[in-house]
C-alpha positions in Angstrom: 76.4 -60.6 13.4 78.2 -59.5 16.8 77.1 -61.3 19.7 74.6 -59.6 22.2 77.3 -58.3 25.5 74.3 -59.4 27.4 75.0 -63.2 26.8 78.3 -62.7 28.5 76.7 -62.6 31.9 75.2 -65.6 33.4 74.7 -66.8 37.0 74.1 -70.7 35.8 77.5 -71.4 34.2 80.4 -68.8 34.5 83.6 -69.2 33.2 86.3 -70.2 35.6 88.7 -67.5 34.9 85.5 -65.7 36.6 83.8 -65.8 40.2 80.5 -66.5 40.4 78.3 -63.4 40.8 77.5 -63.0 44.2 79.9 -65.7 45.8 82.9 -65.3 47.4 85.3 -67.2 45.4 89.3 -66.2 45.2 91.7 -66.8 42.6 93.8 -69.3 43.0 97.0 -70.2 42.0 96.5 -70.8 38.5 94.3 -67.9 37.3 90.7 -69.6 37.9 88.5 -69.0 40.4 87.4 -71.6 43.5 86.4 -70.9 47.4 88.9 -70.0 50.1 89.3 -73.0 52.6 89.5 -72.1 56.2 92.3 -72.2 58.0 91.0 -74.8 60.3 91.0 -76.9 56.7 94.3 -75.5 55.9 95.6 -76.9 59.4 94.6 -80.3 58.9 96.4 -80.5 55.6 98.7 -79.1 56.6 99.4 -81.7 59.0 98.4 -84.6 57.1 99.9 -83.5 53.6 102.8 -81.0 54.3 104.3 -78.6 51.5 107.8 -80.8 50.4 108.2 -79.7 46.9 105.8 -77.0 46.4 103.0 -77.1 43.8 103.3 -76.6 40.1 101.4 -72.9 40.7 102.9 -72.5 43.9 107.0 -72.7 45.3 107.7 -74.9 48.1 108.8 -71.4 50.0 104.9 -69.7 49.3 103.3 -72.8 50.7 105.2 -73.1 54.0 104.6 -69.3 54.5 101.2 -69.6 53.8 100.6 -72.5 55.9 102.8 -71.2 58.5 100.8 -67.7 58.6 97.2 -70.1 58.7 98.7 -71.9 61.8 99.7 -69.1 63.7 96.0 -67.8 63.3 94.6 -70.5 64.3 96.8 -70.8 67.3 95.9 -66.8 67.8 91.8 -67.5 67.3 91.8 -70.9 69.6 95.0 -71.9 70.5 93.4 -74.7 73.1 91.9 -76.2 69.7 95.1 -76.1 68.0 96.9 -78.2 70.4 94.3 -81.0 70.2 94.0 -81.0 66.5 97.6 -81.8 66.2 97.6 -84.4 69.3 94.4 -85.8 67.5 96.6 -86.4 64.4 99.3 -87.5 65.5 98.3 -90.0 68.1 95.6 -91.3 65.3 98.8 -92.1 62.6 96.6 -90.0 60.2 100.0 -88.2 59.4 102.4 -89.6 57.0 105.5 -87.5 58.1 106.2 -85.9 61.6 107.6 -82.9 60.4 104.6 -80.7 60.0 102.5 -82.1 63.1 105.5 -81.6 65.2 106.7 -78.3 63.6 102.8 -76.8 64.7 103.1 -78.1 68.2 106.4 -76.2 68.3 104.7 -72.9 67.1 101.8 -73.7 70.4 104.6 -73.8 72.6 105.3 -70.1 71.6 101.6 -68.9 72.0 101.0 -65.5 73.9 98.6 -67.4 76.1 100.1 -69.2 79.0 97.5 -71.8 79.7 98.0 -72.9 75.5 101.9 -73.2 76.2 101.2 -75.3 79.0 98.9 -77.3 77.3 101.2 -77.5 74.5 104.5 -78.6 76.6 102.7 -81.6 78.5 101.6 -82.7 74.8 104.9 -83.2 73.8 105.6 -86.7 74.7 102.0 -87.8 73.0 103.1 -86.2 69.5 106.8 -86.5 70.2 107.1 -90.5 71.0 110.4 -91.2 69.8 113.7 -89.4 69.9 114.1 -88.7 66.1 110.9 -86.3 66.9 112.2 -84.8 70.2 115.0 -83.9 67.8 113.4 -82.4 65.5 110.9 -80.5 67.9 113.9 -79.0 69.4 115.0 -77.3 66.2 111.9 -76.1 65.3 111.0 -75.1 69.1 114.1 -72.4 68.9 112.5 -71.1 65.1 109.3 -69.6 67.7 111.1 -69.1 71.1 113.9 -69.3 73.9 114.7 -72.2 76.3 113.0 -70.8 79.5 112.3 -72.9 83.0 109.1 -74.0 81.3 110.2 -75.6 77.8 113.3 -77.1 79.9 110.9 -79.1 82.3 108.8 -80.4 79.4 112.1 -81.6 77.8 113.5 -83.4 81.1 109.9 -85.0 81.8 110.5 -86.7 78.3 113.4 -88.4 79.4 112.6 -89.4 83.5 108.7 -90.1 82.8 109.8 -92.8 80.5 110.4 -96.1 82.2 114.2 -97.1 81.9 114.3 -99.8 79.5 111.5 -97.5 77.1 114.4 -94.6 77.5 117.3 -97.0 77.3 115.8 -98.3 73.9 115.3 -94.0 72.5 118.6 -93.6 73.6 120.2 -96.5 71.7 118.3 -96.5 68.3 117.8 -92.3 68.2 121.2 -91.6 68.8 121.8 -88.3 66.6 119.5 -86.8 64.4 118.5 -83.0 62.7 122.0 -81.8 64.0 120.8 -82.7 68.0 121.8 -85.5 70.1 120.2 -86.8 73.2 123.5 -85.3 75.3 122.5 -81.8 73.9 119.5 -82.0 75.0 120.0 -83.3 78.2 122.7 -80.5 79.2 119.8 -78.5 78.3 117.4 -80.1 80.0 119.0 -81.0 83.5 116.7 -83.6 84.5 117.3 -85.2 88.4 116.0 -88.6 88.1 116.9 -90.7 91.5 120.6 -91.1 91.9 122.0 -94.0 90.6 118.6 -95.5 89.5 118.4 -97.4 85.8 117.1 -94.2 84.8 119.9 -91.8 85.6 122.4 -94.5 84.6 121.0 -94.2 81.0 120.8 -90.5 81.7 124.5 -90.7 82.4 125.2 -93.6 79.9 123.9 -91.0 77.3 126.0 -87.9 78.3 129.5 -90.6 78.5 129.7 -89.8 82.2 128.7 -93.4 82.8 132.4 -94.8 82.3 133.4 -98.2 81.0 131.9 -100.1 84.1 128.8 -100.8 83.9 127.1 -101.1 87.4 124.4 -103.9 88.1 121.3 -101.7 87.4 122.5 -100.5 83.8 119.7 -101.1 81.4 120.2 -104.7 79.9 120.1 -102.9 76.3 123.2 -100.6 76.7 125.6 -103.4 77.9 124.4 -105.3 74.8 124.8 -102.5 72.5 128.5 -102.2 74.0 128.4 -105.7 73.3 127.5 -105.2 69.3 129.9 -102.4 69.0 132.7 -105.1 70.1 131.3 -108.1 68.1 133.7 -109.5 65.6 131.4 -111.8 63.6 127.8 -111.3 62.0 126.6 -114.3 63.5 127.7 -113.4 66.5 125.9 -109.9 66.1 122.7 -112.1 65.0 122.9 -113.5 68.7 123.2 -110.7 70.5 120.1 -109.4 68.8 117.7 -112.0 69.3 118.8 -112.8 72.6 118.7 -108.9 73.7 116.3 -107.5 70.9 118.6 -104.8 69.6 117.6 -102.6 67.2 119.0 -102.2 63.9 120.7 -98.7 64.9 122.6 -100.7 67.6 124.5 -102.7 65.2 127.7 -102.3 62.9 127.4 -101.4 59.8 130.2 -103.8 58.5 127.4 -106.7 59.5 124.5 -104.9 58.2 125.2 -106.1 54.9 124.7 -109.8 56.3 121.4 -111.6 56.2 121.7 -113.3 59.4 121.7 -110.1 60.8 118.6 -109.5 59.0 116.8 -112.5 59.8 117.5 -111.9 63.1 116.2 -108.4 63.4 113.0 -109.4 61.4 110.9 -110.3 64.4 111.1 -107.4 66.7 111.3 -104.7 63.7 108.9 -101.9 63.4 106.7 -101.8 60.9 108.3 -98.6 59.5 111.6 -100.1 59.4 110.3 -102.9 58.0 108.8 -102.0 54.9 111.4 -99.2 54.3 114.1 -101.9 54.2 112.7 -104.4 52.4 115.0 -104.2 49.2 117.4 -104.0 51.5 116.7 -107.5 53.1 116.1 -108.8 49.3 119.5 -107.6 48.2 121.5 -109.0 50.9 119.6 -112.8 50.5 117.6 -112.5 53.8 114.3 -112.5 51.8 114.0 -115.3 49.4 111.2 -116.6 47.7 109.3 -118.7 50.1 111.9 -118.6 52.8 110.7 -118.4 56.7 112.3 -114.7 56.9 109.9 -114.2 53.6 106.7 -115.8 55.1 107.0 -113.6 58.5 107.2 -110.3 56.5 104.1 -111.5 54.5 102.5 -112.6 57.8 103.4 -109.2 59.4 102.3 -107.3 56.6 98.5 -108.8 56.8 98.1 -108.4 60.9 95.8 -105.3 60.6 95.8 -104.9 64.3 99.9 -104.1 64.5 99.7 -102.3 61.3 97.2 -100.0 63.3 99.6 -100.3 66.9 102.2 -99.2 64.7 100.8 -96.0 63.0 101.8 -97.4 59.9 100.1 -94.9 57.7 99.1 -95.6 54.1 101.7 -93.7 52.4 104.3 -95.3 53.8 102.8 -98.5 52.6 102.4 -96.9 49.2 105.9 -96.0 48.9 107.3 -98.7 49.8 105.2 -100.7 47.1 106.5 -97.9 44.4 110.3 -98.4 45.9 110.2 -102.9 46.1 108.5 -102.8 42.8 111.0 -100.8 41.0 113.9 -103.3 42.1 116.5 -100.5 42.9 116.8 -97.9 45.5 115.9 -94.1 44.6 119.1 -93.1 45.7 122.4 -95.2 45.7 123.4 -98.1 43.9 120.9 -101.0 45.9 119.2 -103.3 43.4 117.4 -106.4 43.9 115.3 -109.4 42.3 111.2 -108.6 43.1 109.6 -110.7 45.1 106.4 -110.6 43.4 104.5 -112.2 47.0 106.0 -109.4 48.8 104.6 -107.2 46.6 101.1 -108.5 46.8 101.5 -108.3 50.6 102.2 -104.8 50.6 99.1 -104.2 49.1 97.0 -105.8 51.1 98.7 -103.5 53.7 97.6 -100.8 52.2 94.2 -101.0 52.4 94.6 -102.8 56.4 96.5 -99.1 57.0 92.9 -97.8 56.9 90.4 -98.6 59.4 87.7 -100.9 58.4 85.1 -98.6 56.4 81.3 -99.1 56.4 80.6 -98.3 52.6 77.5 -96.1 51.8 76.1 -98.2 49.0 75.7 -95.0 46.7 76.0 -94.6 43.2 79.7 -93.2 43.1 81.5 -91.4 40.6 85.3 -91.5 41.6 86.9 -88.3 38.9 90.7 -88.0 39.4 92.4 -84.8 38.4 95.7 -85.8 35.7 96.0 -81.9 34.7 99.8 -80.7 34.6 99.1 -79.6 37.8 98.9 -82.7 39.6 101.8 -84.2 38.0 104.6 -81.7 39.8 105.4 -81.7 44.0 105.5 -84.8 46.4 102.9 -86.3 49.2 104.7 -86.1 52.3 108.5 -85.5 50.6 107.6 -89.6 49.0 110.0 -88.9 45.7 107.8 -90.0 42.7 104.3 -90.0 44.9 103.2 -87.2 43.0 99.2 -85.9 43.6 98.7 -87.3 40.5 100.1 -91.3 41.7 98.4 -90.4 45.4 95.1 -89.9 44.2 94.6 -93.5 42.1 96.1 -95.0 45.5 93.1 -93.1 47.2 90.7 -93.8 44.4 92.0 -97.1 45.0 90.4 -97.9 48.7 87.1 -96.1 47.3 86.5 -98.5 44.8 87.3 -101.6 47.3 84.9 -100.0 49.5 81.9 -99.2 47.5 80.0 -101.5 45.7 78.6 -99.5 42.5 81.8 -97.3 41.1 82.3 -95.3 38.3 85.9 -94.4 37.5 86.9 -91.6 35.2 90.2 -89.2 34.5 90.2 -85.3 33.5 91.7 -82.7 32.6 90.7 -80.3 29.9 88.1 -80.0 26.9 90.6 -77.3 25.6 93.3 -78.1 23.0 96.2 -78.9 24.5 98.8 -81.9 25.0 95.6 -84.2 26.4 93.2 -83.7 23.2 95.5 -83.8 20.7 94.7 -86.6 17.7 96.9 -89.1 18.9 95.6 -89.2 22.5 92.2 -89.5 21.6 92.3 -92.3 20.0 95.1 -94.0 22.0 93.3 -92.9 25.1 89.3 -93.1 23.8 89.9 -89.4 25.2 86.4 -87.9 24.8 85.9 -83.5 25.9 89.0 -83.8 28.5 87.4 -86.9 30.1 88.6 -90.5 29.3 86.5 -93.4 31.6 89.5 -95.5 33.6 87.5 -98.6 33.2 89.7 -99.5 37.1 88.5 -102.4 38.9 88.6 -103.4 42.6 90.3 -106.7 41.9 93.4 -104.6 40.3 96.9 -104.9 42.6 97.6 -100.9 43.7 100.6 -100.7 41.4 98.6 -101.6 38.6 95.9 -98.7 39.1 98.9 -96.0 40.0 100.8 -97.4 36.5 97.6 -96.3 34.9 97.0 -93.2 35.5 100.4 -92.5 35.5 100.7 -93.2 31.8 97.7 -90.7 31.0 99.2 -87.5 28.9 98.9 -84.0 31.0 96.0 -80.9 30.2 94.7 -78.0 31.3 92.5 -78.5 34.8 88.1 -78.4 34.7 86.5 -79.8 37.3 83.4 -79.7 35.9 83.7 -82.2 33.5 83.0 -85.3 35.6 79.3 -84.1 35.8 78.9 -82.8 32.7 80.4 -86.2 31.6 77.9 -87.7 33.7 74.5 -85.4 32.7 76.1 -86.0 28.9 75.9 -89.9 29.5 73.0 -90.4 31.2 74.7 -91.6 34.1 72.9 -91.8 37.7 75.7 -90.8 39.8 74.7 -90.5 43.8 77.8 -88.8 45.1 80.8 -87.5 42.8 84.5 -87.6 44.3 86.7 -85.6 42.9 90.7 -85.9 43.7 92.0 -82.9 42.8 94.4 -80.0 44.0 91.5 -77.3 43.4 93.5 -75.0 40.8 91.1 -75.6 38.3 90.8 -72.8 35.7 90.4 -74.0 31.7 86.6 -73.9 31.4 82.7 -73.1 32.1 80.5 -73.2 34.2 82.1 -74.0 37.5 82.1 -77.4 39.2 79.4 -76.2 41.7 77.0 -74.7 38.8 77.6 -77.8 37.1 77.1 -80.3 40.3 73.7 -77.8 40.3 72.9 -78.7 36.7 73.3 -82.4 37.2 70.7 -81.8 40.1 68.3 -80.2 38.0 68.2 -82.1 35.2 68.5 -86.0 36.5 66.8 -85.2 39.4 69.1 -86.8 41.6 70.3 -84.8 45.0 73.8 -85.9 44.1 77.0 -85.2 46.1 80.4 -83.6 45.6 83.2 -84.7 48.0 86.1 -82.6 47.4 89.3 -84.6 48.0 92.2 -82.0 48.2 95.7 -83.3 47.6 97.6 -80.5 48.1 98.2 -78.3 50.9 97.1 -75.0 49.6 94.3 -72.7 50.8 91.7 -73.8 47.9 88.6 -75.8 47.5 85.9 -76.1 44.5 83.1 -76.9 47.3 80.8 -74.6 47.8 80.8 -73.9 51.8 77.2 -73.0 51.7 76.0 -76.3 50.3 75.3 -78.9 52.3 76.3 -81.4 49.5 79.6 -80.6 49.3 82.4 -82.0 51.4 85.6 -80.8 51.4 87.9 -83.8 52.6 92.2 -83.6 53.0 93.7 -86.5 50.8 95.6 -89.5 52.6 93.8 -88.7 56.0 93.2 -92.4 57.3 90.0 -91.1 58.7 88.3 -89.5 55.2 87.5 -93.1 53.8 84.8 -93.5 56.6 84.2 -89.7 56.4 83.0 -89.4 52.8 81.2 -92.8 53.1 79.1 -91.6 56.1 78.3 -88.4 54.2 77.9 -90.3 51.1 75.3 -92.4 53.0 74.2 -89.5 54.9 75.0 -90.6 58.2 76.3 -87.1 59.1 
């Protein structure tokens, strides 16, 4: 008997290849149907997340136009707000990469309103704090404009508002990056710092107008980098540099392969450096099990309050774990014996990279995404930190947070690669939903190898509370991490979220994590409930937990 058309049309559970009547939903990338985020929401993941690597619905090229087109708006609707947003940001560390927070304050720079170029010039030394960024700033600056008397002065002020040894110590270790160097942009520039003052002798020093004499005021750190450059031995290099704390940039590469030279730096190197070279440090012998050079990068790596000094954002951490615990370099030939203590200490760090959260003590539900999807593009340009790896790593500080969690993967009900024979009963896969069983007590690299090894599927974002309503389960607030492109069944998320209402009688919550940088969300922005958060923002822990709790 042919089914009545009239069942077809329903405003309690629609399929996701459809809007919901009445709403204003968009298609999305992948054919379903989900809200449009604003482009205030776009900005800030924008700046957080970036666009290396595209999506799997959407080319690396379509997401930096898109982006690029939402910041210009918002620049064009408040161009004041713009400027702190991305000062905010940055100054915060709740930016894994530089590139896209100092890409925006480029485009603010070019705004048709004076008072927002202004305000956007005398920000640059707040988001651009070391010379790699200047350099890249000034690359992106000429992408939006000219080099008039304005952008000029903001560019000298870098260098002659920075006290000598602070500039002598930029010059040194930022030497030449993104196809600048500092005596480009100081020909550009022309600053007139006091004649003969330290400052213009590093000025001068930087140009090679200074000469092979050094006079008496000469920042201590460029005679001892002459020094290094003229250093015959390693240990004679690992002298210089705790006597005159030299940066690694400072030194030959021949005695870069050294230890000593390591051990050496190890005291007065950033936290960045650090943890990107710490297979480095193992391969060369400077790290070795229980060694002193070993206990001060463990001691280093728990001090929450210079993790935090240092803007040492989470990702970093995270790849940095991913890198050490693989034992070889993702590019090159590097390899090295794991230290598993190391390992251990970087994921303590982790967590420390976020501020201290006040849980919400709610009945929490964290869902992650696995669909194909999530599986294709990069956090931040990490190689291997897919969305899929980044959002167990934020799952991850959830359940350390919260005391009552419920942890569960998705993908499909449909029948595809994820609900085929063979992963159902490998995986106890049950309607595209498979419970994760993760505990707070599990290392990081234990969760992220978990779901990693979880097949692919189609993407419903609904089934975490229809899981939940099928269960019996009382869920207070539901977190989904997820990149929004959901599409493979019915009803929606938010008519489901509404069904779970209805029926347990709960006034759950959806928070919306998004881990990609594209212009999509499944919360509603007319309910309340719904939060739409950006993924690996060091604030959003204590974001979601205060609406969790209610608190905001």
């Amino acid at each position: 008997m042919p089914t009545n058309p009239l069942r077809r049309f329903s405003t309690r559970s629609t399929p996701q290849t459809e809007a919901i009547p009445w709403s204003t939903q968009v298609q999305n990338s992948a054919g379903g149907f989900a809200w449009a985020v604003d482009d205030w929401t776009r900005l800030r993941r924008f700046l957080i997340l970036g666009v290396d690597g595209g999506s799997y619905y959407a080319s690396e090229h379509k997401l930096v136009k898109d982006n690029a087109e939402a910041l210009l708006r918002c620049i064009a609707l408040d161009g004041v707000r713009t400027v702190e947003e991305i000062v905010a940001v940055s100054e915060a560390g709740r930016n894994p990469k530089q590139q896209p927070v100092v890409f925006a304050l480029a485009a603010c720079c070019a705004a048709d309103d004076v008072a927002v170029r202004q305000l956007a010039l005398a920000a640059l030394p707040r988001v651009c704090r070391t010379g790699t960024q200047l350099f890249l700033f000034a690359g992106f600056v000429e992408q939006f404009r000219g080099w008039g008397r304005g952008l000029r002065r903001a560019v000298a002020d870098w260098y002659v508002d920075r006290d000598p040894d602070g500039l002598a110590f930029q010059l040194v270790k930022y030497q030449q990056r993104e196809g600048w160097s500092h005596r480009d942009l100081l020909r550009l520039a022309k600053p007139a710092p006091e004649r003969d003052s330290p400052t213009d002798l590093a000025i001068r020093w930087a140009v090679g107008k200074l000469g092979g004499d050094y006079p008496p005021d000469t920042p201590r750190l460029l005679v001892a980098h002459q020094a290094a450059k003229q250093s015959t031995s390693p240990a004679d290099t690992a002298s210089l540099i705790t006597a005159e704390r030299l940066p690694w940039e400072a030194v030959s590469s021949d005695h870069l392969a050294a230890g000593e030279v390591w051990e050496a730096l190890l005291p007065t190197l950033g936290l960045g450096a650090l943890v990107r070279n710490l297979g480095r440090m193992t391969a060369n012998g400077a790290l070795r099990p229980s060694n002193a050079a070993t206990e001060t990068v463990i001691s280093r790596l728990g001090d929450g309050e210079q993790i935090r000094r240092a803007r040492l954002h989470p990702i970093q951490v995270l790849s940095a774990l991913l890198t050490y615990r693989a034992g070889r370099g993702v590019r090159g030939q590097l390899s090295w014996d794991v230290i598993t203590p190391i390992i251990d200490a970087l994921d303590r760090a982790f967590y420390l990279a976020f501020s201290t959260i006040e849980p919400s003590g709610k009945r929490t539900m964290l869902a992650l995404d696995v669909s194909g999807s999530m599986g294709m593009g990069m956090i931040a340009g990490v190689p291997g930190l897919s969305p899929r790896v980044a959002s167990a790593a934020m799952a991850a500080v959830a359940m350390a947070t919260e005391p009552t969690v419920e942890t569960v993967a998705f993908s499909s009900a449909g029948k595809d690669a994820w609900t085929s024979p063979s992963n159902r009963k490998r995986f106890k896969v049950v309607d595209g939903i498979v419970p994760l069983g993760l505990s707070a007590r599990q290392r990081l690299d234990d969760i992220v190898k978990t779901v990693s090894g979880l097949p692919f599927g189609g993407t419903d974002c609904a089934l975490p509370m229809l899981y939940a309503l099928d269960r019996g389960l009382d869920i207070d607030t539901f977190i989904i991490y997820t990149d929004s492109e959901t599409w493979a069944g019915d009803p929606h998320p938010t008519q489901a979220l509404h069904l779970y209402r209805e029926r347990s009688g709960i006034a759950a919550r959806l928070i919306v994590v998004g881990m990609v940088s594209n212009g999509f969300s499944i919360a509603d922005p007319n309910d309340t409930g719904m939060l739409d958060v950006v993924g690996f923002d060091t604030a959003a822990p204590q974001l979601m937990a205060d609406f969790a709790a209610g608190r905001v």
